[in-house]
C-alpha positions as CSV (number, residue, x, y, z in Angstrom):
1,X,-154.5,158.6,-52.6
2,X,-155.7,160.2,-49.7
3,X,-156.5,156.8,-47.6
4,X,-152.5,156.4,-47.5
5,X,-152.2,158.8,-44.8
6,X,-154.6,156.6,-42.6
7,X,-152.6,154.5,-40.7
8,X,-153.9,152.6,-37.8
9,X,-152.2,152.1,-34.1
10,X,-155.1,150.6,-31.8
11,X,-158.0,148.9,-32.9
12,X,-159.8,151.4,-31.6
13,X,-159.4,153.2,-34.8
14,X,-160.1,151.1,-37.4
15,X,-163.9,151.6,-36.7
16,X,-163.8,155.0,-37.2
17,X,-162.0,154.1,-40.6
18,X,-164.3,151.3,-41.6
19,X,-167.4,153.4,-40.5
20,X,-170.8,152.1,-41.4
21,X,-169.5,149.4,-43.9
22,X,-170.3,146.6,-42.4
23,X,-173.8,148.0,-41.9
24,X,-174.1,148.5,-45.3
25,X,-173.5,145.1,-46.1
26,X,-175.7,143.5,-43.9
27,X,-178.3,145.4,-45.4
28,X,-177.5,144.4,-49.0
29,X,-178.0,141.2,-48.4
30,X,-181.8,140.0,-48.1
31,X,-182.6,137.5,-45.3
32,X,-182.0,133.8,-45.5
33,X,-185.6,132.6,-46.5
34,X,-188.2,130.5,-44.2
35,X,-189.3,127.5,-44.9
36,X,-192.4,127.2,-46.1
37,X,-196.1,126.6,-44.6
38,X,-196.8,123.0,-44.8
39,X,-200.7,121.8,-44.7
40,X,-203.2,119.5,-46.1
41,X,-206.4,120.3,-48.0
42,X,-207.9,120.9,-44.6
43,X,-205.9,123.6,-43.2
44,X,-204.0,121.2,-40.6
45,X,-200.1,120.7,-40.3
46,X,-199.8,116.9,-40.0
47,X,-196.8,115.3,-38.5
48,X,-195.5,112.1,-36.5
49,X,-194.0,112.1,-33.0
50,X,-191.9,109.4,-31.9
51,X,-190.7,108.3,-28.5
52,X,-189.5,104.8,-27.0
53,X,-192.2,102.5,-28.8
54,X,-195.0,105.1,-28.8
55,X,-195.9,106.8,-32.3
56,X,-198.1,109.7,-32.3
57,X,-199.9,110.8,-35.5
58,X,-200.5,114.7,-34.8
59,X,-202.8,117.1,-36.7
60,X,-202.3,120.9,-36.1
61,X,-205.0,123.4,-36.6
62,X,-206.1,126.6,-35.3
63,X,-208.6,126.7,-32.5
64,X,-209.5,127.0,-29.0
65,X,-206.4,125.0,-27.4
66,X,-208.7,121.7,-27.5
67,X,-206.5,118.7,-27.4
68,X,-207.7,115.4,-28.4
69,X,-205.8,112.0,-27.9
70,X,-207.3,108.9,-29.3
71,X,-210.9,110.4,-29.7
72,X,-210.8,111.3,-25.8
73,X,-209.7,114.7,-24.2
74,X,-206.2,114.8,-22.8
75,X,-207.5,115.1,-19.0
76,X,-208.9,112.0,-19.4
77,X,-206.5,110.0,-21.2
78,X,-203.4,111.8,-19.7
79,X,-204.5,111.5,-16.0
80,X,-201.1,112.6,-14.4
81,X,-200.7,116.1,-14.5
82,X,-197.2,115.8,-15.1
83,X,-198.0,114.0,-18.8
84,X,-200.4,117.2,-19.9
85,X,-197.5,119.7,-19.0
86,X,-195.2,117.9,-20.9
87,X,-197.7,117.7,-23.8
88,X,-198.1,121.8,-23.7
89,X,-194.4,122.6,-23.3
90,X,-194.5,123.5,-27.1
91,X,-196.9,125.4,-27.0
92,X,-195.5,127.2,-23.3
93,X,-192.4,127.9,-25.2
94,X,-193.7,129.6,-28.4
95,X,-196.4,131.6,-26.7
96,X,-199.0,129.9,-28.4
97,X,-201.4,128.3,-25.7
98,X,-205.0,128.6,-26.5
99,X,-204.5,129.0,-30.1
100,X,-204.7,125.3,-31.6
101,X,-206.3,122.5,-31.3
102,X,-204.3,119.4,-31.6
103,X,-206.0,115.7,-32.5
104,X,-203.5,113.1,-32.1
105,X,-203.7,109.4,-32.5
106,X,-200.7,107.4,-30.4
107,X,-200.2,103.6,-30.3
108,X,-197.7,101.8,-28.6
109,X,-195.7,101.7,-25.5
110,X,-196.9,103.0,-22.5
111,X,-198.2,106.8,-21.2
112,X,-194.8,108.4,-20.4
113,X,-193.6,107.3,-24.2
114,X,-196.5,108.1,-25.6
115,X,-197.2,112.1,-24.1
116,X,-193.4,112.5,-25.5
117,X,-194.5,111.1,-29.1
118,X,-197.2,113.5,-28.5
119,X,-194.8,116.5,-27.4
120,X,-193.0,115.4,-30.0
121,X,-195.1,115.3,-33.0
122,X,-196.7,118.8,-31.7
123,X,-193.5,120.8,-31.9
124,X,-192.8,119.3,-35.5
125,X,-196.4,120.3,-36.9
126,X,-196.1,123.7,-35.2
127,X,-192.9,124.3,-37.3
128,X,-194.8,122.9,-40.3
129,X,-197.9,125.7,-39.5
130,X,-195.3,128.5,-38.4
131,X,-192.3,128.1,-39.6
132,X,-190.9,131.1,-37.9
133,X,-191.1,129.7,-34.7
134,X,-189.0,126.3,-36.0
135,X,-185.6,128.0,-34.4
136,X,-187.1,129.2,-31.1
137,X,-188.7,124.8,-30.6
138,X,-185.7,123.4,-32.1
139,X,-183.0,125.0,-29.9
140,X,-186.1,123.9,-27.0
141,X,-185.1,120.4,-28.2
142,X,-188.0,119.6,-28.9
143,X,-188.0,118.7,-32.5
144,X,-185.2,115.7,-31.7
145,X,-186.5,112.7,-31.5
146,X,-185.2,111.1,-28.2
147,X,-183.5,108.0,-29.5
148,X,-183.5,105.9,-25.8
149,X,-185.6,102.7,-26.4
150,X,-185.4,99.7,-24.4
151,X,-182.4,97.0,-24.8
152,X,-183.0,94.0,-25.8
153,X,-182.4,90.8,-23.4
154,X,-179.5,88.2,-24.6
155,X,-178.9,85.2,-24.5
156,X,-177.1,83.0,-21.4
157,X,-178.5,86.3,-19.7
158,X,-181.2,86.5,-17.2
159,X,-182.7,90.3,-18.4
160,X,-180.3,93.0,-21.1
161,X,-177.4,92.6,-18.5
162,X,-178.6,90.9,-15.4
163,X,-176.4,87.6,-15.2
164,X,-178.4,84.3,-13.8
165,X,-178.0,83.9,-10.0
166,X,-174.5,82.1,-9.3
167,X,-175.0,78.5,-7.3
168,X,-172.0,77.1,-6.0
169,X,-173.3,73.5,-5.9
């Protein structure tokens, strides 16, 4: 009967009514829980990339920061610097450069679509290895698969939209 006399004017005072409730609460409640760790028999997180017609088949392991594309080292098949920084944006973003090495296998499409497959499939096996860091890639974007692929030509059309040169006679 006491809590009748508390009446409240200003919002101001309704914390010092509530007190450390809320607190309490949140600390009642346990944590929502991770995923788990996915890996195969060798200790590797394996996932695909995907970008415009390129597909990347990534494996994941821990290392020396090694990264292999199509049995060759990624200065050599990525010659454009640009390509091997978009490649180790996952890893720039989660603080994990030098720790993993990465062997990839991409066919299809050309080098830009294929260093995104690569990108791609990285940040999905680094989520499988860690899943703690799955939140800090995702809101990156770099676990959505960029859906842009070519469009195709039609017909009575000289390319996707590119109408036949007009001839008056």
């Amino acid at each position: 009967m006491a809590d009748e006399n508390n009446t409240v004017s200003d919002l101001s005072e309704l914390k010092d009514i509530a007190g450390d409730a809320p607190a309490a609460d949140a600390v009642e409640t346990p944590a929502a829980p991770l995923r788990e760790q996915e890996l195969d028999a060798q200790g590797r997180a394996y996932a695909t990339g995907r970008r415009k017609d390129a597909v990347a088949r990534v494996w994941l392991k821990p290392g020396t920061g090694k990264v292999t594309v199509n049995g060759k080292d990624q200065e050599v098949y990525f010659a454009r610097p640009t390509l091997r920084l978009v490649i180790n944006q996952p890893f720039a973003i989660s603080d994990r450069e030098g720790q993993y090495d990465v062997v990839a296998t991409v066919k299809g499409g050309g080098l830009s679509g294929q260093a995104g497959a690569v990108k791609h499939g990285i940040s999905q096996a680094l989520s499988k290895y860690e899943p703690a860091l799955r939140s800090t890639v995702k809101a990156a974007g770099f676990l959505t698969r960029d859906s842009r692929v070519v469009e195709r030509k039609k017909y009575g059309r000289a390319k996707a939209r590119r109408s036949f040169q007009f001839s008056k006679r």
